[in-house]
Chimera marker file (.cmm) of the C-alpha trace (Angstrom):
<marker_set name="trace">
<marker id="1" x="-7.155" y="-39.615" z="69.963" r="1" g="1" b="0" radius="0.5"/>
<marker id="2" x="-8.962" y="-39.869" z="66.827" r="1" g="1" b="0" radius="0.5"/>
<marker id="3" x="-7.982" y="-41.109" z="63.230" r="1" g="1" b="0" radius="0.5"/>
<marker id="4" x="-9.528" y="-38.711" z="61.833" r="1" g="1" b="0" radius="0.5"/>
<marker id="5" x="-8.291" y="-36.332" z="59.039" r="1" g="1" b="0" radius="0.5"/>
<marker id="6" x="-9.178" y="-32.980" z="58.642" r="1" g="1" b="0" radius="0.5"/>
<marker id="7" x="-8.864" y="-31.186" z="54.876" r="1" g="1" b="0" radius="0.5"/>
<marker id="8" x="-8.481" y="-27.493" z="55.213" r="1" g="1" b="0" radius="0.5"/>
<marker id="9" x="-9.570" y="-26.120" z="51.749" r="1" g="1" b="0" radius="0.5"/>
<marker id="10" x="-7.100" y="-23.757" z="50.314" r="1" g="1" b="0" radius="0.5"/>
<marker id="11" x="-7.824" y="-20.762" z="48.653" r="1" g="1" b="0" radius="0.5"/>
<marker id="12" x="-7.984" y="-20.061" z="45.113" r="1" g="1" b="0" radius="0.5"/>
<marker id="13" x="-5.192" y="-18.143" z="43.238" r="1" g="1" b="0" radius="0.5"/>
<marker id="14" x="-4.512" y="-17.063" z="40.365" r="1" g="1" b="0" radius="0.5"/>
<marker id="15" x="-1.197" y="-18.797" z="38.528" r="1" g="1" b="0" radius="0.5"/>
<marker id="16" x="1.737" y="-17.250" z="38.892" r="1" g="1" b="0" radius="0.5"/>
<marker id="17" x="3.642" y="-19.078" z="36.520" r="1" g="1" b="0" radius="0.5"/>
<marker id="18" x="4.013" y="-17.185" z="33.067" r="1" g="1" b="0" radius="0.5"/>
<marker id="19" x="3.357" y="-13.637" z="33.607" r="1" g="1" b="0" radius="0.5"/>
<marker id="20" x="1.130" y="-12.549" z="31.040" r="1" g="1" b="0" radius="0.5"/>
<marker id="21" x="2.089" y="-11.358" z="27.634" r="1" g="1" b="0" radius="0.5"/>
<marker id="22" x="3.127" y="-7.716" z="27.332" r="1" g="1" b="0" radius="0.5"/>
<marker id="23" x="3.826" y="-5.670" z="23.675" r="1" g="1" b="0" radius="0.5"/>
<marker id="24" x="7.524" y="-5.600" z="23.624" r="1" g="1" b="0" radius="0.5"/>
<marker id="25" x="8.341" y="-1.730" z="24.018" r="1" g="1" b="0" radius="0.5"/>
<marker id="26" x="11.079" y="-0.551" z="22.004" r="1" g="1" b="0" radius="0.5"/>
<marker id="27" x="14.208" y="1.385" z="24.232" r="1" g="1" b="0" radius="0.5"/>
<marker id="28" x="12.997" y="4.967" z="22.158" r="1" g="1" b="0" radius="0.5"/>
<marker id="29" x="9.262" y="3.867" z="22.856" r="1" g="1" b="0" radius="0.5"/>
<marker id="30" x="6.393" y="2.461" z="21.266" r="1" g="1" b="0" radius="0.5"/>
<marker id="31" x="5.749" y="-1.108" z="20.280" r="1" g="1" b="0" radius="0.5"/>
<marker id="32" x="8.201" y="-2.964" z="17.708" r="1" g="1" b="0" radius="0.5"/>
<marker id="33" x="5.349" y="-2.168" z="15.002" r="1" g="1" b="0" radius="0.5"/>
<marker id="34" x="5.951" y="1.233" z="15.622" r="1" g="1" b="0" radius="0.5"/>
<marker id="35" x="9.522" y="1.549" z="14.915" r="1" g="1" b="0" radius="0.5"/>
<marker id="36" x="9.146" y="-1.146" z="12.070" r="1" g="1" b="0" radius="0.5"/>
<marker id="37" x="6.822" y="1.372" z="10.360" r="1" g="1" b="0" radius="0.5"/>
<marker id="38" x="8.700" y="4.740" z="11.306" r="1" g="1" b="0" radius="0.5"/>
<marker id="39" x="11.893" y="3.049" z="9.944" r="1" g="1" b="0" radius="0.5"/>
<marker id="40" x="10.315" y="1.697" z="6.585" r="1" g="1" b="0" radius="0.5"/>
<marker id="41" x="8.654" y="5.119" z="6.286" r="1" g="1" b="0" radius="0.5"/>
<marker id="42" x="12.084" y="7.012" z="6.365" r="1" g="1" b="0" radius="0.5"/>
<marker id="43" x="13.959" y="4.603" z="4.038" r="1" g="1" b="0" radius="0.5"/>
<marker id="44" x="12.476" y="5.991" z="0.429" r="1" g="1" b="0" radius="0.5"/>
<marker id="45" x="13.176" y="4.037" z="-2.287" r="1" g="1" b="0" radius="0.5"/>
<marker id="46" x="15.069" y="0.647" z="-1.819" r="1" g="1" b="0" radius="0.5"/>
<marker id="47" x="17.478" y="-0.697" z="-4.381" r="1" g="1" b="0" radius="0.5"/>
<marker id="48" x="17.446" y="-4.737" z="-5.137" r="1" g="1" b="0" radius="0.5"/>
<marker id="49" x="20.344" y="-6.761" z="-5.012" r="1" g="1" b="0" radius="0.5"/>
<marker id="50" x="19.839" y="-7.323" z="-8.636" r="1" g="1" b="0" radius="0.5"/>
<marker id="51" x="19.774" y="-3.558" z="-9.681" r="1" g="1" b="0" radius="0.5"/>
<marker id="52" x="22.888" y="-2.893" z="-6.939" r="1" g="1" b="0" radius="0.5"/>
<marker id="53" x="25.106" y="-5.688" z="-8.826" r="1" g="1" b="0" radius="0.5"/>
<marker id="54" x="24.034" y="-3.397" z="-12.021" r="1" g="1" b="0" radius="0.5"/>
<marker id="55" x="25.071" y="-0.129" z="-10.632" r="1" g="1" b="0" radius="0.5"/>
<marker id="56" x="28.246" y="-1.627" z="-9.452" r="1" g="1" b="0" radius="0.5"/>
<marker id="57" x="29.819" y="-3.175" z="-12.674" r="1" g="1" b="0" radius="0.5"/>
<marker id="58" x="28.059" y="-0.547" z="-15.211" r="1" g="1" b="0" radius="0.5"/>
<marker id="59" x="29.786" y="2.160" z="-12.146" r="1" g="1" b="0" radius="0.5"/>
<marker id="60" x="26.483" y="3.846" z="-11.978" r="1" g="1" b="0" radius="0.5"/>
<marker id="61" x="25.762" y="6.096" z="-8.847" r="1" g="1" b="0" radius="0.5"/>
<marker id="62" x="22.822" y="8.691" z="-8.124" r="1" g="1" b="0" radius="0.5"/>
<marker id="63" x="23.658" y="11.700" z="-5.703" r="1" g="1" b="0" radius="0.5"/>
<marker id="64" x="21.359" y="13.053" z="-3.723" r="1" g="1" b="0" radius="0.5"/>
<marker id="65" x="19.662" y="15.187" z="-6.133" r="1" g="1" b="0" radius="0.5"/>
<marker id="66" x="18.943" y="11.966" z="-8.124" r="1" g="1" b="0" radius="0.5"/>
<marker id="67" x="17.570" y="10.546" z="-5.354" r="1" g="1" b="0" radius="0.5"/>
<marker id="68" x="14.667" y="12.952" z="-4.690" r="1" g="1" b="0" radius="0.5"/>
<marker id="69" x="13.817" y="13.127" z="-7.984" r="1" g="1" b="0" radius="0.5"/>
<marker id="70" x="14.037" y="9.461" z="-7.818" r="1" g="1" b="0" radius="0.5"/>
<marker id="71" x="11.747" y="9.612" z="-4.923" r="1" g="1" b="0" radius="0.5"/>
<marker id="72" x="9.071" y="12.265" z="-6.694" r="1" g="1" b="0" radius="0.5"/>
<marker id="73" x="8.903" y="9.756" z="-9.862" r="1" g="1" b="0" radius="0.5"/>
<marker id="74" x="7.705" y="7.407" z="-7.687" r="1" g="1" b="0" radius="0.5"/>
<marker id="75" x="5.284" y="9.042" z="-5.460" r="1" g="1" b="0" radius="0.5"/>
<marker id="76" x="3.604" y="10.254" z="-8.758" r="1" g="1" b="0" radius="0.5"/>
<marker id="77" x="3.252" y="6.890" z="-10.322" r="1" g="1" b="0" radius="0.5"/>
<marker id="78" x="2.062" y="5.655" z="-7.194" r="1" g="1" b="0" radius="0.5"/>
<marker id="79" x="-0.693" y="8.334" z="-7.176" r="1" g="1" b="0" radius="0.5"/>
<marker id="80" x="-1.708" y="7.429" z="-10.845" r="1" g="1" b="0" radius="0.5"/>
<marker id="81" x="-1.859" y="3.771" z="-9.577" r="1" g="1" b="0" radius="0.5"/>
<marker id="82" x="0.796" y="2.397" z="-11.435" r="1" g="1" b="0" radius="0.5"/>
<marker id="83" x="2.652" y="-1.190" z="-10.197" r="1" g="1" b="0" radius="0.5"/>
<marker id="84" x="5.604" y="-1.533" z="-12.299" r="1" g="1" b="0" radius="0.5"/>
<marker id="85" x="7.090" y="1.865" z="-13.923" r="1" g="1" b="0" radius="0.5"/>
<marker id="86" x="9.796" y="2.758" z="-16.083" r="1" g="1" b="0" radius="0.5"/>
<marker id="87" x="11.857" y="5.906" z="-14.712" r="1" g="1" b="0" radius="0.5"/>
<marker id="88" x="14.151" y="7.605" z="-16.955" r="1" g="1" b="0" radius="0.5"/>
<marker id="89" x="16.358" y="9.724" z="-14.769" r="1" g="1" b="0" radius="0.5"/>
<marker id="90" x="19.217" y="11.362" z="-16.763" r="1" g="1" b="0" radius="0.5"/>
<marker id="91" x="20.958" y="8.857" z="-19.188" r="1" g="1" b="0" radius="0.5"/>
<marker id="92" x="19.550" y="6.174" z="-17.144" r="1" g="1" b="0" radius="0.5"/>
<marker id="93" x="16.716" y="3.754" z="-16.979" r="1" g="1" b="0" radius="0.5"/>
<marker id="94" x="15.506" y="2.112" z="-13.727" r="1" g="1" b="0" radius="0.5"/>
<marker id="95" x="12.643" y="-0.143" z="-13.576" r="1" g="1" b="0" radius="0.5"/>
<marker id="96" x="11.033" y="0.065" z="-10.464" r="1" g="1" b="0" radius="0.5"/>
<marker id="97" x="8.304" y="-1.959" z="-8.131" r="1" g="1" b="0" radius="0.5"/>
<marker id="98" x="6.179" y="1.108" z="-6.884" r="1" g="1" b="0" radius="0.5"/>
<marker id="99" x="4.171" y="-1.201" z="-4.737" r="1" g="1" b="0" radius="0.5"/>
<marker id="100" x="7.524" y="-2.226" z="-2.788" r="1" g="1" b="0" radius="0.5"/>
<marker id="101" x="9.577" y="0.968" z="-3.533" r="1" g="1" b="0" radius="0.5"/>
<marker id="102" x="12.198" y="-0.582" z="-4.770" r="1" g="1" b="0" radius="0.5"/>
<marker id="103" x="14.367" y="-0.639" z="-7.836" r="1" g="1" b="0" radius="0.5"/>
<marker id="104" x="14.556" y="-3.606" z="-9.465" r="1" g="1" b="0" radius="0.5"/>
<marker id="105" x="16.898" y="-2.889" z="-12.388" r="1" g="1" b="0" radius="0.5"/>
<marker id="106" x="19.335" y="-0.050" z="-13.512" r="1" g="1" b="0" radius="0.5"/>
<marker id="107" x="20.194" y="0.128" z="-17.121" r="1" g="1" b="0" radius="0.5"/>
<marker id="108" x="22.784" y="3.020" z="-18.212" r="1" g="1" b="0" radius="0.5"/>
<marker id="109" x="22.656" y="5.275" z="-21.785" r="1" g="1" b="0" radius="0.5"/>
<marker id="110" x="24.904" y="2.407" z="-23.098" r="1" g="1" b="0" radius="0.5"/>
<marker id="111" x="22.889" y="-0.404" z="-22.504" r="1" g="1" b="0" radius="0.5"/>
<marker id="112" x="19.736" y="1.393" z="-23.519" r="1" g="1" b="0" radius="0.5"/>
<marker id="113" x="19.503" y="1.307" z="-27.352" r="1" g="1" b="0" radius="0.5"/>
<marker id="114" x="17.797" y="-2.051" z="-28.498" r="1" g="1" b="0" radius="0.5"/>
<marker id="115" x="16.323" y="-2.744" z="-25.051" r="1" g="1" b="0" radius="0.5"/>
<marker id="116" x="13.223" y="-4.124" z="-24.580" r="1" g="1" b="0" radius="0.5"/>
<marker id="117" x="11.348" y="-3.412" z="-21.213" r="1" g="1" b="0" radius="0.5"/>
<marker id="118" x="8.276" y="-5.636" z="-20.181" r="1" g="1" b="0" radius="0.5"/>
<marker id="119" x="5.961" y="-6.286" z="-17.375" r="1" g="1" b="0" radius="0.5"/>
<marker id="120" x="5.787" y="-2.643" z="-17.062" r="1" g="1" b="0" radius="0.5"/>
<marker id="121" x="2.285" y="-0.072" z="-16.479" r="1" g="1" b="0" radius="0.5"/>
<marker id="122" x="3.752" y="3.329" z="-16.494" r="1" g="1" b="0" radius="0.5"/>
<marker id="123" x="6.779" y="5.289" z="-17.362" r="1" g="1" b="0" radius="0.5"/>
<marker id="124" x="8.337" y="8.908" z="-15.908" r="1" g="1" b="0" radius="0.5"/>
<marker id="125" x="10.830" y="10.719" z="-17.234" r="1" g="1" b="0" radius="0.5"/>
<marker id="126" x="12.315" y="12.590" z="-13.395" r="1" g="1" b="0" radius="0.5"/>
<link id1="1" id2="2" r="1" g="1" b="0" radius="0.2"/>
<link id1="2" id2="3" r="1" g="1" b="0" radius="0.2"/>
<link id1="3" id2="4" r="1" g="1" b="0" radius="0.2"/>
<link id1="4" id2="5" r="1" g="1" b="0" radius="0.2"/>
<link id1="5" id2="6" r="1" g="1" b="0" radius="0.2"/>
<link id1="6" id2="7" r="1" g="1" b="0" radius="0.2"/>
<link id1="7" id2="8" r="1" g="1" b="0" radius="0.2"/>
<link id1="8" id2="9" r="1" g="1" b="0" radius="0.2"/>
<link id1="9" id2="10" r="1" g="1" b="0" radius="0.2"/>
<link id1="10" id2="11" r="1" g="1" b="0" radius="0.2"/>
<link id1="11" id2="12" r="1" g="1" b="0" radius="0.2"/>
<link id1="12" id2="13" r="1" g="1" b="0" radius="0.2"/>
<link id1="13" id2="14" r="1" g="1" b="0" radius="0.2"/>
<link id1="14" id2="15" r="1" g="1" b="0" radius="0.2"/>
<link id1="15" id2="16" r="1" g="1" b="0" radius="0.2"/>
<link id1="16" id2="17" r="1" g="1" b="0" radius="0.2"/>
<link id1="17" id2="18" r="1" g="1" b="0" radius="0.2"/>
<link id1="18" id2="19" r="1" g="1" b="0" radius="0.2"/>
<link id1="19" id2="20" r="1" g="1" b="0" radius="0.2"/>
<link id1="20" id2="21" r="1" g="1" b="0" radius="0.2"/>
<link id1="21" id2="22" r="1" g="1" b="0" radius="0.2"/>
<link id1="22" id2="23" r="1" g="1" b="0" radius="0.2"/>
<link id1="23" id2="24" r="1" g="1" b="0" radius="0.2"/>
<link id1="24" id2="25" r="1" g="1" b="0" radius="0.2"/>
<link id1="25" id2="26" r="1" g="1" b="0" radius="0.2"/>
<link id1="26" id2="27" r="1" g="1" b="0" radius="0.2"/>
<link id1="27" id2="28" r="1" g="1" b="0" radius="0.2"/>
<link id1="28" id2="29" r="1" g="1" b="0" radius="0.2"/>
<link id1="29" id2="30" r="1" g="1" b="0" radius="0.2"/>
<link id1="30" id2="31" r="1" g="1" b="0" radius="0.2"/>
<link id1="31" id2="32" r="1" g="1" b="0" radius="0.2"/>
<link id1="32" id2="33" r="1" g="1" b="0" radius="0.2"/>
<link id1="33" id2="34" r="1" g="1" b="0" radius="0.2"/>
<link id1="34" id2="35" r="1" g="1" b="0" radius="0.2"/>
<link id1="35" id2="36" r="1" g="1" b="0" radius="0.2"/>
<link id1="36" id2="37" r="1" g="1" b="0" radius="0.2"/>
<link id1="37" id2="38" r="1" g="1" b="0" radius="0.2"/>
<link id1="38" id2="39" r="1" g="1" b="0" radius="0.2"/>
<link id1="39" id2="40" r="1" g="1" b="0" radius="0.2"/>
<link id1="40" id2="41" r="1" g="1" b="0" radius="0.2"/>
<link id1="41" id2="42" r="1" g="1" b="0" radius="0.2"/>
<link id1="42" id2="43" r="1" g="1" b="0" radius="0.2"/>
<link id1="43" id2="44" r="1" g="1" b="0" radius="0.2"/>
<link id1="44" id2="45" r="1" g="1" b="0" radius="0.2"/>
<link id1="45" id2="46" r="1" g="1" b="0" radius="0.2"/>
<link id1="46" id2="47" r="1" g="1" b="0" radius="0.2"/>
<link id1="47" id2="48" r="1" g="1" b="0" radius="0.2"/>
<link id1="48" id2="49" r="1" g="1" b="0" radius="0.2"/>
<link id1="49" id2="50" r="1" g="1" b="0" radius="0.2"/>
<link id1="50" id2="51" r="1" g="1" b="0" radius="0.2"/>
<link id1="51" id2="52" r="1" g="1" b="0" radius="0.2"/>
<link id1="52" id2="53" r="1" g="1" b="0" radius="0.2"/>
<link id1="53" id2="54" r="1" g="1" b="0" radius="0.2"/>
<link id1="54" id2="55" r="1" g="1" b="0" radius="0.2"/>
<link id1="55" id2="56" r="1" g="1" b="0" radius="0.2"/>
<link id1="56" id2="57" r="1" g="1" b="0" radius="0.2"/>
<link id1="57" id2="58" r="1" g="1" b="0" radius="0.2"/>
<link id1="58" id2="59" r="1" g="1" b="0" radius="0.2"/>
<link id1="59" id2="60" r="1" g="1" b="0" radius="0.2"/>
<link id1="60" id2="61" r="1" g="1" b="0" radius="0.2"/>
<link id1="61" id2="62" r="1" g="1" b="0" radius="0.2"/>
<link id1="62" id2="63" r="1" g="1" b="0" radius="0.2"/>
<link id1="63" id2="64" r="1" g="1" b="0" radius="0.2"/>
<link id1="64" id2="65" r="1" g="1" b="0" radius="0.2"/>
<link id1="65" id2="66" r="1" g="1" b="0" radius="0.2"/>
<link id1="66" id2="67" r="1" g="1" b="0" radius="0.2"/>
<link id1="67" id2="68" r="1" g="1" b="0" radius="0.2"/>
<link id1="68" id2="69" r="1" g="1" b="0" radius="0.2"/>
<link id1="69" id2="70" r="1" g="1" b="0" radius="0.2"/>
<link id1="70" id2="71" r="1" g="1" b="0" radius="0.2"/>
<link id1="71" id2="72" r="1" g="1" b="0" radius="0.2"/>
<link id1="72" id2="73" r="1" g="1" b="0" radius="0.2"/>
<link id1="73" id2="74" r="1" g="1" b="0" radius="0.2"/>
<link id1="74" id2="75" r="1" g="1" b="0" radius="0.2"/>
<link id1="75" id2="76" r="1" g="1" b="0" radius="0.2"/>
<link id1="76" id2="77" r="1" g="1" b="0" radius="0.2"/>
<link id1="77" id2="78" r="1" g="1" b="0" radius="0.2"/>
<link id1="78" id2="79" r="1" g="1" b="0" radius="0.2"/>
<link id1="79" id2="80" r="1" g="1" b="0" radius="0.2"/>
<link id1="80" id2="81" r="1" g="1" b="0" radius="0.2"/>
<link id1="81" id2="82" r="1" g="1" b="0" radius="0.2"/>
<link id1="82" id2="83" r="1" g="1" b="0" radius="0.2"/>
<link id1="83" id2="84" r="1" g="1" b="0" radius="0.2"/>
<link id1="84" id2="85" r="1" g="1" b="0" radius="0.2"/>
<link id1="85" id2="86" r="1" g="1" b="0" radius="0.2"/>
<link id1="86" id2="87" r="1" g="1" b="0" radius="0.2"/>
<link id1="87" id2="88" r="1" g="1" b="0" radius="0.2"/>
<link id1="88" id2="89" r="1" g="1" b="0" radius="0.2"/>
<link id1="89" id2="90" r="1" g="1" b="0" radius="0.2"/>
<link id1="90" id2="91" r="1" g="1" b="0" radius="0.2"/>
<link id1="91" id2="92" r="1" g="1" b="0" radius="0.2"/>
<link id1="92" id2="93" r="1" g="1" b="0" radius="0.2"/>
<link id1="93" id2="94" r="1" g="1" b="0" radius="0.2"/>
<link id1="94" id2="95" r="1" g="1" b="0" radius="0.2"/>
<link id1="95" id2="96" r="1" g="1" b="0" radius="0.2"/>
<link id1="96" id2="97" r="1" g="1" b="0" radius="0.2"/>
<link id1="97" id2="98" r="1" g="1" b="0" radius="0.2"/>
<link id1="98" id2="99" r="1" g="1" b="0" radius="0.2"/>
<link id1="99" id2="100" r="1" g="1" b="0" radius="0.2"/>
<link id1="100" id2="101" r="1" g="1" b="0" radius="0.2"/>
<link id1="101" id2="102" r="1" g="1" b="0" radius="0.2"/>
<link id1="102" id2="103" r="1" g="1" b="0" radius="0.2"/>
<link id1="103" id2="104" r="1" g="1" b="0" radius="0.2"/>
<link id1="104" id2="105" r="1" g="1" b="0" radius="0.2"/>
<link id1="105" id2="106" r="1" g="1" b="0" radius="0.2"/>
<link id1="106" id2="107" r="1" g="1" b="0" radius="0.2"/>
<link id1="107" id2="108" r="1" g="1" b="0" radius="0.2"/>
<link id1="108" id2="109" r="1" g="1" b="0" radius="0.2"/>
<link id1="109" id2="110" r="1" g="1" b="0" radius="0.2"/>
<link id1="110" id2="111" r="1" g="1" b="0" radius="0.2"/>
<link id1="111" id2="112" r="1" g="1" b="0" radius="0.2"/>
<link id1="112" id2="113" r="1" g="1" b="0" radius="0.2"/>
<link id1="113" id2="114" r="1" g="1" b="0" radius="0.2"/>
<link id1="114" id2="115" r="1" g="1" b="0" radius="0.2"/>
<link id1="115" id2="116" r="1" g="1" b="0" radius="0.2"/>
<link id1="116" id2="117" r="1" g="1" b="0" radius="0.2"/>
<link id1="117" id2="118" r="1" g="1" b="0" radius="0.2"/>
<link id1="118" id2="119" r="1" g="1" b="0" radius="0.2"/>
<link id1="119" id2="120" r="1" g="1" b="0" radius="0.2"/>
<link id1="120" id2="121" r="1" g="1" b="0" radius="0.2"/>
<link id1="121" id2="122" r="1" g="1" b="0" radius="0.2"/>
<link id1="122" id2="123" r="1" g="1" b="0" radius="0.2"/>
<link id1="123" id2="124" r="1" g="1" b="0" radius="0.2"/>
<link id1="124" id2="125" r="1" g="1" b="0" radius="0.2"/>
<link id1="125" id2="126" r="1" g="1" b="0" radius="0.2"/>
</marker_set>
């Protein structure tokens, strides 16, 4: 008998540890991206916490209606290119981030005389 030891060379594999990284596919389809964007897309305008503590103690509420028009204001500021825009809708004032599409203040007809509005590029009357 012999001492000697013989080394069989294995073959290469590849690792099957991790499987490799896959997009995350939503349960309606597409990537998480996807809905992200398709969801954002259908919201419209978005109302801060700020301007939703407003509307709730001044008892301020827009119906639909309001809302398109809403919604039209700030499509056409956008398209002029402005930022920050003053929309007067009705007997109310609503500052609004066109950038973000989102209100960030709500001022009714009662609160409006002696105002003073700043940081502000446009205005729309809706």
């Amino acid at each position: 008998m012999t001492d000697r030891i013989t080394i069989i060379p294995q073959p290469i594999t590849p690792n099957r540890g991790k499987p490799a990284a896959r997009p995350q596919q939503s349960p309606a389809g597409g990537s998480f991206e996807q809905l992200l964007n398709r969801q954002i897309d259908q919201q419209g305008v978005k109302f801060s916490r700020h301007a939703v503590d407003r509307m709730n103690s001044r008892g301020i509420n827009f119906n639909s209606s309001q809302m398109q028009r809403l919604e039209q204001a700030v499509s056409q500021v956008e398209a002029k290119g402005g930022k920050d825009s003053l929309v007067m809708l009705d007997d109310t004032a609503l500052v609004v981030s066109v950038k973000n599409e989102t209100v960030v203040t709500v001022v009714d007809k009662g609160q409006l005389k002696n105002n003073v509005f700043t940081n502000i590029d446009s205005a729309v009357i809706a």
